[in-house]
C-alpha positions as a Markdown table, in Angstrom:
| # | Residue | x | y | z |
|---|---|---|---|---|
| 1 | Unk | 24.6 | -1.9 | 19.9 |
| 2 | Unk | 24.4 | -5.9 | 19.7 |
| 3 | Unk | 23.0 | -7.8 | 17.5 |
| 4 | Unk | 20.5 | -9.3 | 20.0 |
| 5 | Unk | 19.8 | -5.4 | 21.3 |
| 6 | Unk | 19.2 | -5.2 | 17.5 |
| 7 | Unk | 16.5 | -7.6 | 17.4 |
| 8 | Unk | 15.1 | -6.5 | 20.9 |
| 9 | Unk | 14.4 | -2.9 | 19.5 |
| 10 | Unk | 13.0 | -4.6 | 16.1 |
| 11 | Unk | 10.6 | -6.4 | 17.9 |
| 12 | Unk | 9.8 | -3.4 | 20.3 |
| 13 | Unk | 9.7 | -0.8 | 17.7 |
| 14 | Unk | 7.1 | -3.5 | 15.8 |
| 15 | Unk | 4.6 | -4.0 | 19.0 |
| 16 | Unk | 4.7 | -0.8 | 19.3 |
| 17 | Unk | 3.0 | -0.2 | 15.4 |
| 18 | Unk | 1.4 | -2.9 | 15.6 |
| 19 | Unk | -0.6 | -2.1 | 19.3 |
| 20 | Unk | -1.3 | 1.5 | 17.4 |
| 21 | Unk | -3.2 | 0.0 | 14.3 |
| 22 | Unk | -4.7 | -2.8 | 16.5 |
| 23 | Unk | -5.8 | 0.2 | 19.5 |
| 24 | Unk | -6.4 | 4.0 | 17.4 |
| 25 | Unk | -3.4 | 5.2 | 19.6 |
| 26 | Unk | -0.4 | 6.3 | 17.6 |
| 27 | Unk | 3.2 | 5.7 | 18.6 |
| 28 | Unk | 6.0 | 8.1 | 18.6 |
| 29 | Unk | 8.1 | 8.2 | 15.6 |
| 30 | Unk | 10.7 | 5.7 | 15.0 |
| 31 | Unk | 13.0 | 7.9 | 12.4 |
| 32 | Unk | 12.8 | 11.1 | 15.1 |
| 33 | Unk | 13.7 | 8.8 | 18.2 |
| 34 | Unk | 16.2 | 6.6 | 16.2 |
| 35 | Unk | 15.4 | 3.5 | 16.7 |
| 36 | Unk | 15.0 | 3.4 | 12.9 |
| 37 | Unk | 18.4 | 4.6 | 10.9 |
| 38 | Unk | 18.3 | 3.1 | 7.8 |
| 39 | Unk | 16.0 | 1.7 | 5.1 |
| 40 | Unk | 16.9 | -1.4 | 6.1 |
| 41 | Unk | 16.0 | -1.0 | 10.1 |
| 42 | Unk | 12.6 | -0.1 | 8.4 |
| 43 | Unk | 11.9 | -3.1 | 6.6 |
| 44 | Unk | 13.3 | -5.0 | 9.4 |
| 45 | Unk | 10.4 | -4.0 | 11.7 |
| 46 | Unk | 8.1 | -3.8 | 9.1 |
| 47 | Unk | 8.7 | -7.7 | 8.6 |
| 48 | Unk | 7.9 | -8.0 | 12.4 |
| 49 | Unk | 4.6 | -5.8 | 12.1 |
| 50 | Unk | 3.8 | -8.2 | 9.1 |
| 51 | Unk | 4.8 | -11.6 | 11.3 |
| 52 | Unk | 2.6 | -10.6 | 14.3 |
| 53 | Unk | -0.5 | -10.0 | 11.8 |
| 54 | Unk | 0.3 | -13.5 | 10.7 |
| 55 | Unk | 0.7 | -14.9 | 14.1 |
| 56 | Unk | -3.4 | -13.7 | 15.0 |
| 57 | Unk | -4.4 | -15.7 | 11.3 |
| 58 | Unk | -4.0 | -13.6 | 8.5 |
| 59 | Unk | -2.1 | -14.7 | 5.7 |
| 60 | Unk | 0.2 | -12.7 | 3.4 |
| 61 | Unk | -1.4 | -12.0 | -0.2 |
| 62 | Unk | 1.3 | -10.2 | -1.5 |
| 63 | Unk | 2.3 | -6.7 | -2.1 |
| 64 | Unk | 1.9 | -3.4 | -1.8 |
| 65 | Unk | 4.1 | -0.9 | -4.3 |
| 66 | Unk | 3.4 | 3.0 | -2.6 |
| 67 | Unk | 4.9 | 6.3 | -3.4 |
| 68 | Unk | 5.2 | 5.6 | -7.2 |
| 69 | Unk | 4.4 | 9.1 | -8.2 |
| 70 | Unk | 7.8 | 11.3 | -8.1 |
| 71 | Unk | 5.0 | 14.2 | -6.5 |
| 72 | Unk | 4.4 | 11.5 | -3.3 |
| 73 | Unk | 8.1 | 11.0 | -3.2 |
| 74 | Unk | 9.1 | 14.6 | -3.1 |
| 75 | Unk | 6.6 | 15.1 | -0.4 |
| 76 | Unk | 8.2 | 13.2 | 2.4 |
| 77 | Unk | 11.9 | 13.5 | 3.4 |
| 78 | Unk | 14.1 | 10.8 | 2.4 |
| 79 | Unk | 12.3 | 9.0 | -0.1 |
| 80 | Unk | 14.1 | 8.6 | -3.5 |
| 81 | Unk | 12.2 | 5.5 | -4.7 |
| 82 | Unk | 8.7 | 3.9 | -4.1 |
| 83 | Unk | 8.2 | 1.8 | -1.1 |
| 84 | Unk | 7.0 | -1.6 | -0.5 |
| 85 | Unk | 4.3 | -2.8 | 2.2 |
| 86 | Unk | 3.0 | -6.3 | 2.7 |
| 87 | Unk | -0.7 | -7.1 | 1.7 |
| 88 | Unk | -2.2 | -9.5 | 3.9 |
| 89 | Unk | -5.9 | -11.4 | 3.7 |
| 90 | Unk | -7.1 | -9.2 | 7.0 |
| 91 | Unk | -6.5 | -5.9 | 4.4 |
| 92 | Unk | -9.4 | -7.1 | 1.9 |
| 93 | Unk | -12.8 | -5.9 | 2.6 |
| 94 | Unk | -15.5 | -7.6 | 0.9 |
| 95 | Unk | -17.9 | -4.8 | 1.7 |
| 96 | Unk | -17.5 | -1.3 | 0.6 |
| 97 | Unk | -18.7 | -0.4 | 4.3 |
| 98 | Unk | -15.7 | 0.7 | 6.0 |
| 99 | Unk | -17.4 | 0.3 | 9.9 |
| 100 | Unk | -16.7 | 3.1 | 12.6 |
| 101 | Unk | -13.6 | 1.3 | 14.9 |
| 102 | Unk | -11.2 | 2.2 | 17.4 |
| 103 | Unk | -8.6 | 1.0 | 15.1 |
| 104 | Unk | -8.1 | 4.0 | 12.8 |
| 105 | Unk | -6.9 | 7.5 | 13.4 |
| 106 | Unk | -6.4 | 9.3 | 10.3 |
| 107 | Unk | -7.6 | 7.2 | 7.1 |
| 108 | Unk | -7.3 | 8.6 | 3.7 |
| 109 | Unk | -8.6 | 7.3 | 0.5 |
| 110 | Unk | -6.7 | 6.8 | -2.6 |
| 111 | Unk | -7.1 | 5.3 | -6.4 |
| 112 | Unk | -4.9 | 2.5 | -7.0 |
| 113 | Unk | -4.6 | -0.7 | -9.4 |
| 114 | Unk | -4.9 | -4.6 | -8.2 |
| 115 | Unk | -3.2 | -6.8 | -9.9 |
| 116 | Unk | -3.8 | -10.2 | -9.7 |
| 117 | Unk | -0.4 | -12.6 | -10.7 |
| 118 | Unk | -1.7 | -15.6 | -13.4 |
| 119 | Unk | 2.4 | -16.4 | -13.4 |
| 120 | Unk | 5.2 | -16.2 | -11.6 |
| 121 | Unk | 7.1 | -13.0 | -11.5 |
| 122 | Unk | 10.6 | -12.7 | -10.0 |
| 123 | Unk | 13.4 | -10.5 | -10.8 |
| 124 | Unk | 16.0 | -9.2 | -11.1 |
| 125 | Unk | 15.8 | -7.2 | -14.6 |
| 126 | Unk | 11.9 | -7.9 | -14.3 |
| 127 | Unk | 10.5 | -5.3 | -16.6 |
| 128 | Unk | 6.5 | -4.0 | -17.9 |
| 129 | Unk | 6.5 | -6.7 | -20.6 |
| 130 | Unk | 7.2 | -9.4 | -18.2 |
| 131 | Unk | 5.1 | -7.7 | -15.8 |
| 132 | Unk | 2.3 | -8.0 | -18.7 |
| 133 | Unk | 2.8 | -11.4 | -19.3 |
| 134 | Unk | 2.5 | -12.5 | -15.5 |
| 135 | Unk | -0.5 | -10.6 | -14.9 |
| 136 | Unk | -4.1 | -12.6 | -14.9 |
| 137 | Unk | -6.3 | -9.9 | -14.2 |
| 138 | Unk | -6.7 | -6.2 | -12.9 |
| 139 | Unk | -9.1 | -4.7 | -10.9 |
| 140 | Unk | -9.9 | -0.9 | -9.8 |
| 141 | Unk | -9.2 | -0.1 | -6.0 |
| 142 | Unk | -9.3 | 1.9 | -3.0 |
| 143 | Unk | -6.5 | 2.0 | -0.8 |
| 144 | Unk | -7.3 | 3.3 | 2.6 |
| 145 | Unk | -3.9 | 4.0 | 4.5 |
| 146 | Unk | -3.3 | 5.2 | 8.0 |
| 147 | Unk | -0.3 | 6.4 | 9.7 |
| 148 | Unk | 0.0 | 4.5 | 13.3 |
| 149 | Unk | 2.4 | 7.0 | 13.9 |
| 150 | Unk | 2.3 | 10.4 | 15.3 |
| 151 | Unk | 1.6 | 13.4 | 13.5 |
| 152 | Unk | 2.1 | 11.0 | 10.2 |
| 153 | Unk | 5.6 | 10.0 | 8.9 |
| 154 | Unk | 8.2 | 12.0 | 9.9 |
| 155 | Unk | 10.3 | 10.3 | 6.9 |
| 156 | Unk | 10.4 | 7.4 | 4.8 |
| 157 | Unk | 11.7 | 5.4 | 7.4 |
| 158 | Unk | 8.2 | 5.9 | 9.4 |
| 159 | Unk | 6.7 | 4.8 | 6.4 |
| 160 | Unk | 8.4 | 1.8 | 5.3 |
| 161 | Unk | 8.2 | 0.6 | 9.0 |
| 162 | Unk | 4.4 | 1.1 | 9.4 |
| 163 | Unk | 4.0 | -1.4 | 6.7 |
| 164 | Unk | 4.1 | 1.6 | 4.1 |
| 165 | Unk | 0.5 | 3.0 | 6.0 |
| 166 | Unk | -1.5 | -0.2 | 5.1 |
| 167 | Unk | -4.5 | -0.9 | 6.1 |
| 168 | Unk | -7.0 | -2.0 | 3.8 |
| 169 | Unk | -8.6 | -2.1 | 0.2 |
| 170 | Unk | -11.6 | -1.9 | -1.2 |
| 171 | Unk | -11.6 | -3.8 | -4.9 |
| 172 | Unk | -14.2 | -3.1 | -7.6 |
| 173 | Unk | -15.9 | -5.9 | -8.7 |
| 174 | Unk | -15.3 | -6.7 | -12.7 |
| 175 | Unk | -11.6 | -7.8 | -13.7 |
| 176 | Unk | -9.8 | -6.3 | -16.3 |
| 177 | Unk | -7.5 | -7.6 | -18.8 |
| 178 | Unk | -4.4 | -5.3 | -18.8 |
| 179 | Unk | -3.6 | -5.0 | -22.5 |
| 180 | Unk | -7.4 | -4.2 | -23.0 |
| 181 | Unk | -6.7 | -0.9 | -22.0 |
| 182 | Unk | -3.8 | 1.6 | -21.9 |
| 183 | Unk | -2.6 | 1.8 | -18.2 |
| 184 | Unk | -0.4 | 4.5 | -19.2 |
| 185 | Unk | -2.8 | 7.1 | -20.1 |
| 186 | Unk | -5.6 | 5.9 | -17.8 |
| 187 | Unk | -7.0 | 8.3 | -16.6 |
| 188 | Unk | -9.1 | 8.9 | -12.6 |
| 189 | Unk | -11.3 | 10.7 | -11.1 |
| 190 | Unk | -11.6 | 10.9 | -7.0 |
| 191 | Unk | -14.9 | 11.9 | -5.7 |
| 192 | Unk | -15.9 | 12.6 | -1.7 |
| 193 | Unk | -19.6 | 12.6 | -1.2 |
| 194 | Unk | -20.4 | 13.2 | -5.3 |
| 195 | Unk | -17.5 | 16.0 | -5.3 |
| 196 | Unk | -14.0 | 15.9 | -7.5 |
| 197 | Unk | -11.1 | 16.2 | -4.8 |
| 198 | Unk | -8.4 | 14.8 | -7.0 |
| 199 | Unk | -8.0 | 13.9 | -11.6 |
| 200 | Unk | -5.1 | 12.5 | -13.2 |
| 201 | Unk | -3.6 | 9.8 | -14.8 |
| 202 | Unk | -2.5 | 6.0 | -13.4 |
| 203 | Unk | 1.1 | 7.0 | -16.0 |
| 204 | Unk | 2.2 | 8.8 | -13.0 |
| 205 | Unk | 3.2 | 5.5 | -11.2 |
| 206 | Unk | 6.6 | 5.4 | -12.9 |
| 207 | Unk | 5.4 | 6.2 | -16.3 |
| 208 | Unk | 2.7 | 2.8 | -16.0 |
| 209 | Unk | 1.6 | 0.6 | -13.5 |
| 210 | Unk | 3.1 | -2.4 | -15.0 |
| 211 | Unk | 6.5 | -0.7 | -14.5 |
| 212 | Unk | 5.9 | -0.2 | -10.8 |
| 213 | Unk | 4.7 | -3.9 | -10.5 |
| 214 | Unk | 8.2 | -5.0 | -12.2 |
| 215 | Unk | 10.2 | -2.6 | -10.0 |
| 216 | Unk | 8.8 | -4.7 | -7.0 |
| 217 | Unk | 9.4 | -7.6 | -8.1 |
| 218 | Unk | 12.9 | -6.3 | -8.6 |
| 219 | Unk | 13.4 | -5.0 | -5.2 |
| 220 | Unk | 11.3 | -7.1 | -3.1 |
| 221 | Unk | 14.0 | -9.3 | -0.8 |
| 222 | Unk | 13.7 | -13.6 | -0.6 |
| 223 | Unk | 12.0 | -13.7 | 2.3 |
| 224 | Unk | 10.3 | -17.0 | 1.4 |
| 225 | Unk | 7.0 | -15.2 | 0.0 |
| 226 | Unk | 7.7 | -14.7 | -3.6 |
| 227 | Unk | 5.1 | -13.0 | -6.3 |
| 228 | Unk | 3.7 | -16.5 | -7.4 |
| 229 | Unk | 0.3 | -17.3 | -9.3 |
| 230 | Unk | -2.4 | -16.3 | -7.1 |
| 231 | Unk | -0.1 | -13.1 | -5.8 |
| 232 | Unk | -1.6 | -10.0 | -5.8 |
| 233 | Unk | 0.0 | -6.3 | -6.0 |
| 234 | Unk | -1.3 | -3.2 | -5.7 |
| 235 | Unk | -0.2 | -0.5 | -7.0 |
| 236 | Unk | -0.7 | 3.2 | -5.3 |
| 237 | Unk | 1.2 | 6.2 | -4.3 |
| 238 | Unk | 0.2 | 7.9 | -8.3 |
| 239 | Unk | -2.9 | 10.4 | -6.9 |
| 240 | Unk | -3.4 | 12.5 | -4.3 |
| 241 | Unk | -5.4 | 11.1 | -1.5 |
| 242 | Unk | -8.2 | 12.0 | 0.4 |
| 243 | Unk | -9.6 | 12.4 | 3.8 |
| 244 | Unk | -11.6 | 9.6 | 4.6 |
| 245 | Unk | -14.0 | 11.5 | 7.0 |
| 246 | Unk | -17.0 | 9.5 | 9.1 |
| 247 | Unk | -20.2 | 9.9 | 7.2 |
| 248 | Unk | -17.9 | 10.2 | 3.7 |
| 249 | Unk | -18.4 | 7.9 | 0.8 |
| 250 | Unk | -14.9 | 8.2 | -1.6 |
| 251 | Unk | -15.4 | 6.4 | -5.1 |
| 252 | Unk | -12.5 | 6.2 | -7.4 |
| 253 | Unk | -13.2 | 6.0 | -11.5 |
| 254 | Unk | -10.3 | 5.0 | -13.0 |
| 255 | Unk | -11.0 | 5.1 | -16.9 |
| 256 | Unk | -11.4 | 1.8 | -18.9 |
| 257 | Unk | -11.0 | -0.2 | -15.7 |
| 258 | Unk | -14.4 | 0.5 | -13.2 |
| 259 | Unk | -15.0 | 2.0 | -10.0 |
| 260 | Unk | -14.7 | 1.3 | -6.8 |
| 261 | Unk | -16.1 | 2.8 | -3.7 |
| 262 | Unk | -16.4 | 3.4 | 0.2 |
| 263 | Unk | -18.5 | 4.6 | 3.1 |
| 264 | Unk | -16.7 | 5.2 | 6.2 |
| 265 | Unk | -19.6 | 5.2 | 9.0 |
| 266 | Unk | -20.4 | 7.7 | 10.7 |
C-alpha cells in the first residue's frame, strides 16, 4: 500500500468514526477489517477524528489518559499500557443534563479526575512530582464514553482510533488543590439512581493519578498541541463503569475531592 492509499484509508477510516458519533450509527471495526494494524494506524485516524471535530469549531483542551487501571487493560485485547484520547471544548457540558440525542449508542458513566495545568508539563522523564507541581487545580468528574464502533472495541486499536470512546464530561463544581488530599488512597463511590454499582480507590490509575498525568505527558507525540497552562487532563480508565441508561442519574463521590453527577433523559 502507498503512502497516499495510506492517508486515503486514514481519512476514510476517520469519517467513518466520526459520521457514527455525529449520527448514533456505529461503524464496523477498524482492527477486525484491517484497516487499522498498528498502534500507530490508530492514533493516526484518531488525529483525523480529532481534526474534523476542530474543522466544525471546537477547540482542543487537551487530554484524555484511559485504561489506567491494569483491570481495564487486561479487559481488552492488546492493550499493554493506558491510552490517550483528545479532549476538545465540544466534550464539556456545563449542565449535568445529559439530553436524549441521536448521537449516542451505548454511553456508560465513569469516575475520573480533571486536572487543570497552572504550568507547563512536557516530558520525557516527566514524573508525579512534576506532575504535582504543574497542576493548578483538580476537579471531580464523570466521563461518559461511547464506542462508535460495533459491538464496542474489538481491540485497543478500536479504541485508540475512536478517540479512546470520548465523548463528554461532566465536572463538579469546587476545585481542589492536589496535595490537599491523598490521590493515592482516594477513595469513590458510583451510584445509578441512589444505588452503589461500583467502590474503589483513584490509586488504581497507575498507583496515583499524578503518575498517569506524567505518563501522558511522556507519551503524548509533538503534534503542535502541547500540555501548556490552561491544559486540562483527565484522568479515567481506574473504576468500573456504568450503564448510562435513559431516565438514569450516575453521581460519582470521589473522597476528599466532591461529587459530580448526571441525568441522561429519558
Amino acid at each position: 500500500m502507498t503512502a497516499h492509499q495510506d492517508a486515503d484509508a486514514t481519512r476514510e477510516t476517520a469519517a467513518r468514526l466520526h459520521s457514527a458519533h455525529r449520527t448514533g450509527k456505529p461503524t464496523a471495526s477498524p482492527g477486525r477489517e484491517g484497516t487499522v494494524t498498528t498502534l500507530a494506524d490508530a492514533y493516526r485516524v484518531q488525529a483525523e477524528v480529532v481534526r474534523l471535530h476542530t474543522a466544525e469549531g471546537e477547540r482542543i483542551r487537551g487530554l484524555k489518559v484511559g485504561l489506567t487501571s491494569s483491570t481495564a487493560r487486561s479487559a481488552l485485547e492488546g492493550a499493554t499500557e493506558p491510552v490517550l484520547g483528545r479532549l476538545t471544548s465540544g466534550m464539556f457540558r456545563t449542565a449535568q443534563l445529559l439530553p436524549t440525542t441521536d448521537e449516542l449508542i451505548r454511553p456508560r458513566a465513569e469516575p475520573a479526575l480533571l486536572f487543570v495545568l497552572g504550568a507547563p508539563l512536557a516530558g520525557p522523564g516527566a514524573n508525579a512530582a512534576d506532575a504535582l507541581r504543574a497542576v493548578e487545580f483538580v476537579l471531580p468528574a464523570l466521563e461518559i464514553t461511547d464506542s462508535r464502533v460495533e459491538d464496542g472495541p474489538a481491540t485497543v486499536l478500536d479504541l485508540a482510533a475512536d478517540n479512546a470512546g470520548c465523548h463528554s464530561v461532566v465536572l463538579g463544581t469546587e476545585p481542589v488543590q492536589p496535595a490537599d488530599t491523598d490521590l493515592r488512597l482516594a477513595g469513590y463511590v458510583l451510584y445509578r439512581d441512589g444505588a452503589v454499582v461500583a467502590t474503589g480507590a483513584t490509586g488504581m490509575a497507575l498507583g496515583s493519578p499524578l503518575a498517569a498525568l506524567a505518563w501522558a505527558a511522556n507519551a503524548r507525540e509533538d503534534d503542535g498541541f502541547p500540555l501548556t497552562a490552561g491544559s486540562s487532563v483527565l484522568v479515567s480508565g481506574f473504576a468500573t463503569p456504568t450503564e448510562l441508561l435513559p431516565g438514569s442519574t450516575v453521581t460519582a463521590s470521589l473522597s476528599g475531592l466532591g461529587t459530580a453527577t448526571v441525568t441522561r433523559a429519558g
